[in-house]
TIGUMI-753780 format. One record per residue: x, y, z of N, C-alpha, C in turn. Coordinates in steps of 0.05 Angstrom, whole numbers, plus 5000, padded with zeros to 4 digits. Each point is the difference from the previous one (the first is absolute). Layout:
N
XYZXYZXYZ ...
end
This chain:
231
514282292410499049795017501949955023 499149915032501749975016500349755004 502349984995501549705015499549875028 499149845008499149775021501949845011 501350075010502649835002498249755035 500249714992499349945033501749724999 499649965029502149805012498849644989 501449825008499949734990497249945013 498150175018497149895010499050174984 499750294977498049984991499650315009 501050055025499750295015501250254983 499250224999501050204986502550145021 502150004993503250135015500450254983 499450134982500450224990499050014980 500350344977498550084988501950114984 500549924978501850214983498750164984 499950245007498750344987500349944966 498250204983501049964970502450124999 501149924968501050134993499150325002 502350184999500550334999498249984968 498650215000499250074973500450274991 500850064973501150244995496650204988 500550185004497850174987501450294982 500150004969500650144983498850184995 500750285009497350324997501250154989 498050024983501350304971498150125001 500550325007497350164994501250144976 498649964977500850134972500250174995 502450235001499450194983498250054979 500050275000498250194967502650074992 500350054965501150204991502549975007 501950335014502649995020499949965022 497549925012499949885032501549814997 501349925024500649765006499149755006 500649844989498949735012501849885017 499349985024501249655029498949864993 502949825009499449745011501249875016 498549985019501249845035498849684999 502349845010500149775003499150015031 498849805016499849935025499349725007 501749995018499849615007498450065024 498149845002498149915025501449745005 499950035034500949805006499149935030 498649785018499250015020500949765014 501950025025500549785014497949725004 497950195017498249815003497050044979 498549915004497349984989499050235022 500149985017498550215024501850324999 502650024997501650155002499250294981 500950235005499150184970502649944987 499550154966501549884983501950325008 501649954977503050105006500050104964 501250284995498650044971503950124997 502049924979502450034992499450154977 501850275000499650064971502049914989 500549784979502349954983500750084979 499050154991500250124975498350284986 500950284993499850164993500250094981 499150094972500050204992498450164979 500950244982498650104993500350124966 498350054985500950144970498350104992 500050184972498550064986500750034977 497850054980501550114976499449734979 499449715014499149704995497850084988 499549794981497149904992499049835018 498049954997498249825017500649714992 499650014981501349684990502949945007 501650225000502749925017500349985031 497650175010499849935032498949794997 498149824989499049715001501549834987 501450034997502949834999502050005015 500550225015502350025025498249825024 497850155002498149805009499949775004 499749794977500049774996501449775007 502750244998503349905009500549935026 498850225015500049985025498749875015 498149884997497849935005501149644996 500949944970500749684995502550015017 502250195003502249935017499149945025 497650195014499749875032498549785007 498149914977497849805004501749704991 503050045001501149814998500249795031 500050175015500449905028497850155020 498350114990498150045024497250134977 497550005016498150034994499650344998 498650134966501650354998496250064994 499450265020498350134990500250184989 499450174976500850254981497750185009 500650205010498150155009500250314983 498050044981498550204982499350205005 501350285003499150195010498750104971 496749954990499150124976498850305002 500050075025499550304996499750264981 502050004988500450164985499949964976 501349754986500449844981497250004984 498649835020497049814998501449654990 497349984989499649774993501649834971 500750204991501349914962503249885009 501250135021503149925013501049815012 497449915022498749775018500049824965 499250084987499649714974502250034988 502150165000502949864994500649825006 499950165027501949785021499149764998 497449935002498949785000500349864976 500050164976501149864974502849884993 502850125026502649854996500549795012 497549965012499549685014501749995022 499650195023501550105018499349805024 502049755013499149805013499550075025 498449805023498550055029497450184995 499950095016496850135006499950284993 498150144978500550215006497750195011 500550125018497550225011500550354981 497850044995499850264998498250225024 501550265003498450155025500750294984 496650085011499950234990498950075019 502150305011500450195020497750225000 498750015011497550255013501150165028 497950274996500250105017497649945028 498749864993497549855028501649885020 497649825005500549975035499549735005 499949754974498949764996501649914977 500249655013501249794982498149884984 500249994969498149824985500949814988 498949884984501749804977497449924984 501250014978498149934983502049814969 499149835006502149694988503250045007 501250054986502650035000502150195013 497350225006501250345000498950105029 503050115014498350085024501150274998 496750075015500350355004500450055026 502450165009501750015021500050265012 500150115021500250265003502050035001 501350354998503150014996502049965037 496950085016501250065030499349745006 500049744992499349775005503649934992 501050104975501649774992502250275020 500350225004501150095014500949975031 497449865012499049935016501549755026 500049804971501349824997503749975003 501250184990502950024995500250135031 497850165010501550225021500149725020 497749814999499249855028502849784998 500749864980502849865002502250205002 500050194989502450185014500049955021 498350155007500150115043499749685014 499349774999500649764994502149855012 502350084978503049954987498449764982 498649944982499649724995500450214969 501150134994501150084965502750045008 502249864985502550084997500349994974 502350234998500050134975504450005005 501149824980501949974994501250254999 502650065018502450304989500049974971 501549794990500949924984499450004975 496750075004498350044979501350354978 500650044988500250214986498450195005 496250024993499250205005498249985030 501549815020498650045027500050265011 502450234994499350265008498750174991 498249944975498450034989497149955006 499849695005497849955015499850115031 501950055011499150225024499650165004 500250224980500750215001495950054990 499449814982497449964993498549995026 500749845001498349955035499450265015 502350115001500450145026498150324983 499750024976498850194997497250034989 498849785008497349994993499350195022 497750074991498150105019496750004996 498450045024496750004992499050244997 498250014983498250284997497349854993 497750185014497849935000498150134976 498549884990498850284974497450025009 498750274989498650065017497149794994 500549804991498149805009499149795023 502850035008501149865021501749784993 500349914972501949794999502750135003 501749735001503150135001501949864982 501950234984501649914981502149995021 502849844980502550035010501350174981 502250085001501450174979502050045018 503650064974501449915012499750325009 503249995025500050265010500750214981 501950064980499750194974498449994981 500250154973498549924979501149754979 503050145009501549924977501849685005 498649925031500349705012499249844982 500649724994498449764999500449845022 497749874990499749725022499649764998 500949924971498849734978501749855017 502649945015500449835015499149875026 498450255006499450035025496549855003 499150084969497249794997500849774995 501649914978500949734997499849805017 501450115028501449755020496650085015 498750205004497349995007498249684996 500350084967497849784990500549745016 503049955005500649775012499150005022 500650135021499050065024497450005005 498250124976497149965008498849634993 500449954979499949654991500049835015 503250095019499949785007500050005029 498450265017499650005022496150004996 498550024976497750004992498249995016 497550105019498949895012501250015032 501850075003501349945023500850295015 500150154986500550355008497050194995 500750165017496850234986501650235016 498950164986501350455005500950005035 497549835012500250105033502949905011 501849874985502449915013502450144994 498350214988502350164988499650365019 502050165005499250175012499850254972 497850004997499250234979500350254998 499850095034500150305005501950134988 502449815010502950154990501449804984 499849934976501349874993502150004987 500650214999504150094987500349835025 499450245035502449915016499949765007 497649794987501049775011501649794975 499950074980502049954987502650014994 500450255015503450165010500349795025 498749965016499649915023501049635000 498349914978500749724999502949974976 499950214988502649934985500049754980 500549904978501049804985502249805008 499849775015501349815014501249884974 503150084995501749964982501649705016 499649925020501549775000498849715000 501349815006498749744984500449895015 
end
């Protein structure tokens, strides 16, 4: 909610913006995949202004049960919703639906969304669950890059990690015409690199679409905009 601040007649003199809200994105590992998790604070001067997306927090494991990631989860989630408002954002992709009811069974506090990643060309939702394309939530991260409105902490441990993600995606078209991403090797991941996505797509929602992104070439414009490491 925004604050109304006005003078002794009644007039409105300013507007104090919300609070910064954090948004919590884990895309779950399978098996020995890895699972992320990127913290990001939204934060917008004004009400009219675009928001400003901080990555505060990084990282990654495997080798966990699911019930232990919905408990690291949980943790994280009650530590930040102590002082600001936390969305948990559900990468169920792979998982499905039985993992999403962990989590939801450790009574994991704030809001939680689940998104499940397609290869189309359209946003849906159907109650709780949105179906996302992957060059949507991709989409998204390139347009605040090139931006500067994503900063991504030095300081972070695996921030050279998350760039290095970045910088080696690439597009390929199949011969249907849709388009996957995949990282640039085989033997790449990119579970960091979707994580801080999900955030980026959420909570720019509605507000981005493919045409703002330059598609043709999109390594070099990712080499090009680089990961804005300062703050």
């Amino acid at each position: 909610m925004k604050e109304v601040i006005r003078d002794q007649f009644g007039t409105v003199v300013d507007v104090v913006p919300p609070r910064p809200s954090f948004l919590v994105c884990a895309d779950l590992g399978q098996s020995n995949d890895y699972t992320a998790v990127a913290v990001l604070e939204r934060s917008q001067v004004r009400h009219e202004a675009e928001a400003v997306y901080r990555c505060r927090h990084l990282e990654r494991y495997r080798g966990r049960s699911y019930v232990e990631v919905a408990a690291s989860l949980r943790m994280l989630v009650t530590t930040l919703s102590q002082t600001q408002k936390v969305t948990l954002l559900i990468d169920r992709t792979g998982v499905g639906a039985g993992v999403v009811d962990v989590i939801e069974a450790a009574g994991v506090a704030g809001d939680l969304v689940s998104i499940l990643i397609h290869g189309g060309d359209r946003v849906s939702r159907d109650g709780g669950i949105w179906r996302v394309p992957k060059r949507d939530l991709v989409g998204a991260i390139a347009v605040l890059l090139q931006g500067g409105r994503l900063k991504i902490s030095p300081d972070l441990t695996l921030a050279p990690v998350l760039t290095t993600e970045l910088q080696n995606f690439r597009l390929k078209f199949t011969p249907s015409g849709h388009d996957q991403y995949e990282s640039w090797r085989e033997d790449q991941h990119d579970d960091l690199c979707l994580a801080v996505s999900l955030g980026c797509w959420y909570g720019e929602r509605g507000e981005l679409t493919w045409d703002d992104v330059d598609g043709e070439d999109f390594v070099n414009f990712l080499h090009q905009a680089g990961v804005d490491l300062a703050w």
